[in-house]
Wavefront OBJ file of the C-alpha trace (Angstrom):
o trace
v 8.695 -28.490 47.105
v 8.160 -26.922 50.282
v 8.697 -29.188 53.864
v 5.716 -28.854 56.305
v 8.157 -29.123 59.366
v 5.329 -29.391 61.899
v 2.030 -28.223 63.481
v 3.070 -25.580 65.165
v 5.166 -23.728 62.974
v 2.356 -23.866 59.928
v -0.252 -23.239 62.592
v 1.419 -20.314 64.077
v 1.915 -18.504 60.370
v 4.825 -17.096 61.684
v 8.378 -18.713 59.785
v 7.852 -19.922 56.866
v 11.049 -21.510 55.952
v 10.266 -22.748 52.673
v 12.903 -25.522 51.863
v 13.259 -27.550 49.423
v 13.166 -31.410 50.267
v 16.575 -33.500 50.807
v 18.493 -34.313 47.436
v 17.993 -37.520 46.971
v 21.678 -38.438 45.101
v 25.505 -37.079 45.773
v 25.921 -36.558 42.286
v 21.949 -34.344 41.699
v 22.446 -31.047 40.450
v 20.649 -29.642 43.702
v 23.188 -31.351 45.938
v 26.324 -29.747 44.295
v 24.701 -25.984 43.723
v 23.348 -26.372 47.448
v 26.464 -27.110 48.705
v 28.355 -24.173 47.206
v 26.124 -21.948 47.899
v 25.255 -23.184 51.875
v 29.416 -22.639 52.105
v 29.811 -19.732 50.333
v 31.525 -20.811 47.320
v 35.046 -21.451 47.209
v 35.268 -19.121 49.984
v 36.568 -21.659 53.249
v 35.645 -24.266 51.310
v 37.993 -27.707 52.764
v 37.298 -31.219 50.808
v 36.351 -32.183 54.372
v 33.578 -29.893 55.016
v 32.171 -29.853 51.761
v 31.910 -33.993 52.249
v 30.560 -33.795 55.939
v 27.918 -31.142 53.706
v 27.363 -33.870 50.756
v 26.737 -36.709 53.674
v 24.322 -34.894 55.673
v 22.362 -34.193 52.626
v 22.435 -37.772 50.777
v 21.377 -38.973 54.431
v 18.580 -36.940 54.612
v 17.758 -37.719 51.105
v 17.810 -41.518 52.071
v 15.811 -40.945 55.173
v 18.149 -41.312 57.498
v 17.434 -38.267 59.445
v 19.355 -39.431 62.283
v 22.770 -39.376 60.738
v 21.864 -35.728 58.549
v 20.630 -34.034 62.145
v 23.894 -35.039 63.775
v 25.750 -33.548 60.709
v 24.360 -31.095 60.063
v 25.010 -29.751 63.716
v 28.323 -30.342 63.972
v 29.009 -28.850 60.795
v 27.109 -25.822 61.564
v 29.126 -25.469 65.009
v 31.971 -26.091 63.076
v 32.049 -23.375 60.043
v 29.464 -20.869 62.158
v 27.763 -20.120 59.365
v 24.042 -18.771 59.401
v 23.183 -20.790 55.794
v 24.839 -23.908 57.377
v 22.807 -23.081 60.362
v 19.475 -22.547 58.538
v 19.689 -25.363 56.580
v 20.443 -27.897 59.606
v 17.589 -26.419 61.476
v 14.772 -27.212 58.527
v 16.253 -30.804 58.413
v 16.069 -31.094 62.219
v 12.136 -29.697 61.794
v 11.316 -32.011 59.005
v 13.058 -34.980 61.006
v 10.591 -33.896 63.716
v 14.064 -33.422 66.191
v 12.398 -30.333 68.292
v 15.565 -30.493 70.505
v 18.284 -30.468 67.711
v 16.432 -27.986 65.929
v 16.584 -25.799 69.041
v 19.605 -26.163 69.162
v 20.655 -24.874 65.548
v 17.860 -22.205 65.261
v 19.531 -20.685 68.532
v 22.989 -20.433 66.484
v 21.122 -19.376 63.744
v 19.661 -16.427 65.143
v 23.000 -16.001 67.010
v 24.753 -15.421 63.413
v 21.918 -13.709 61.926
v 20.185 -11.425 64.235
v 19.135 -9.416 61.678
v 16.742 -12.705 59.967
v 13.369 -12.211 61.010
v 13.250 -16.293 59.504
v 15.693 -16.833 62.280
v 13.962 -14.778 64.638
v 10.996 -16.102 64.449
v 11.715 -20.214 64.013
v 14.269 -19.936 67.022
v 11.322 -18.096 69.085
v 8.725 -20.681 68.161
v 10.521 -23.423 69.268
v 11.268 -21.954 72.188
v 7.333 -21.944 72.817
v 7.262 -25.328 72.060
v 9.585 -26.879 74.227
v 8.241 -24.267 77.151
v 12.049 -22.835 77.410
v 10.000 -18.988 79.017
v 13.315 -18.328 80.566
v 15.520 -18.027 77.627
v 12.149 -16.703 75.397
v 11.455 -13.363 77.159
v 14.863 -11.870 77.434
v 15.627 -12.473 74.070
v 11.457 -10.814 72.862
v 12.660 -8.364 74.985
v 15.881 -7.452 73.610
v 14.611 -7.347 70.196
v 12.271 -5.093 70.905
v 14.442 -2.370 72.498
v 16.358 -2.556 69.149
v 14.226 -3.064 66.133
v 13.424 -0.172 64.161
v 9.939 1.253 65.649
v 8.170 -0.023 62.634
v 9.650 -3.557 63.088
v 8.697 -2.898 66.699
v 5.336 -2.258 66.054
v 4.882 -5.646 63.599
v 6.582 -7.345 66.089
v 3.689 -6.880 68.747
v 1.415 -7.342 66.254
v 2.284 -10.891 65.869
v 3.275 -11.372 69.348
v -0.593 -13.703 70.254
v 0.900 -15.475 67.277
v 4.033 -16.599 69.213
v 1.476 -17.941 71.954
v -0.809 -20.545 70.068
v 0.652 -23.633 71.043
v 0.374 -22.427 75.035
v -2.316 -23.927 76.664
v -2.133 -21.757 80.068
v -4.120 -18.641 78.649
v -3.447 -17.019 81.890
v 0.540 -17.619 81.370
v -0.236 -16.410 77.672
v -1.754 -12.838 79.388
v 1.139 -12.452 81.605
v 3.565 -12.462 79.230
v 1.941 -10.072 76.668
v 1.459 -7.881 79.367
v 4.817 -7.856 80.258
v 6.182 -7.626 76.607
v 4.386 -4.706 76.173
v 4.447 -2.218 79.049
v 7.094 -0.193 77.935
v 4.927 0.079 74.437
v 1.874 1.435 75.922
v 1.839 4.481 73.695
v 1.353 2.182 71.049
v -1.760 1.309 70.036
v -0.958 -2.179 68.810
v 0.258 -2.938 72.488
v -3.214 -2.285 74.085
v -4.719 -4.035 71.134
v -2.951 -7.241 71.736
v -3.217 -7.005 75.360
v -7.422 -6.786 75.288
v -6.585 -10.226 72.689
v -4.653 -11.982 75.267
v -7.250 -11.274 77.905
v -10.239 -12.543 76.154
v -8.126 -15.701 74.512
l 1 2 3 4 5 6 7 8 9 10 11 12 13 14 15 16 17 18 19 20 21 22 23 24 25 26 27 28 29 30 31 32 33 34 35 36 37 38 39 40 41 42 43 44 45 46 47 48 49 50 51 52 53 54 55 56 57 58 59 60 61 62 63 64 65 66 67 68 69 70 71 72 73 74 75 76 77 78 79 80 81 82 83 84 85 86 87 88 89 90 91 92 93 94 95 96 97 98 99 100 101 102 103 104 105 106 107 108 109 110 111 112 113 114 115 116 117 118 119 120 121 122 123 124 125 126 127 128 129 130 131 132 133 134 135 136 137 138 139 140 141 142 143 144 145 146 147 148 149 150 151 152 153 154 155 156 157 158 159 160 161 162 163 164 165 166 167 168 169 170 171 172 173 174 175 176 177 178 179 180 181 182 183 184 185 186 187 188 189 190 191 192 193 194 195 196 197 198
């Protein structure tokens, strides 16, 4: 069943993450298939890892999120990969762990630019812990290289982004900003005129 990791990232519509709860047991079907498949297999695959894997999992499974968080970090630092990643970010969320899921969905996006999942949880979490600084440059960058129809969803759902910001004025200047090298677009002025009556 799917995790409702918190209000602003079902409010916003954005990610959708879609993961399935904690296995409960070491020894559940889930827990051994999830396992190979979050480390690719045989493919890297140490007795070590796949046991820091198998406790982070039975922690969370137990409810000790505190113990799965930190385990899931370090093992997604350690084997820097995106599925590793993913996974310890939606634990992190459903823990309610803002700052460790920052933390992850940053390396996630790091290791899979390309995952608009990625994208978009590392971006919203950025909104909720206020981090503007590192936001922008990274809207910004994806922007310039996205395909122009990717582009063009992407300002779409750029008010989207904004929900959980209180300071509509702050909201305004960053849309604005965002968008003025996209002024031929329509969408652009669209969400701009959005922003300014928000």
């Amino acid at each position: 069943s799917s995790l409702c990791f918190s209000p602003l990232l079902s409010a916003a519509e954005v990610a959708d993450p879609a993961v399935d709860e904690p296995a409960a047991a070491a020894d559940s079907p889930a827990v051994v298939s999830a396992s190979a498949q979050a480390t690719g297999g045989d493919t890297g695959l140490t007795s070590d890892i796949l046991f820091q894997y198998l406790l982070a999992e039975v922690a969370a499974g137990r409810g000790k999120f505190a113990l799965s968080v930190s385990q899931y970090g370090e093992l997604a630092k350690r084997t820097q990969d995106p599925r590793i990643a993913r996974r310890a970010t939606e634990v992190a969320l459903y823990a309610q762990n803002n700052e460790a899921a920052l933390e992850t969905a940053r390396l996630w996006y790091q290791l899979e630019a390309d995952s608009i999942q990625a994208r978009h949880t590392y971006w919203l979490l950025l909104v909720t812990q206020g981090q503007q600084d590192e936001l922008m440059p990274s809207v910004k960058q994806a922007m310039k290289t996205l395909p122009e129809q990717e582009r063009v969803e992407l300002i779409q759902q750029l008010p989207r982004f904004f929900l959980g910001v209180s300071d509509k004025r702050l909201v305004q200047q960053q849309i604005t900003e965002l968008t003025t090298d996209y002024l031929s677009l329509p969408e652009s002025r669209l969400v701009r005129a959005q922003a300014a009556v928000a």
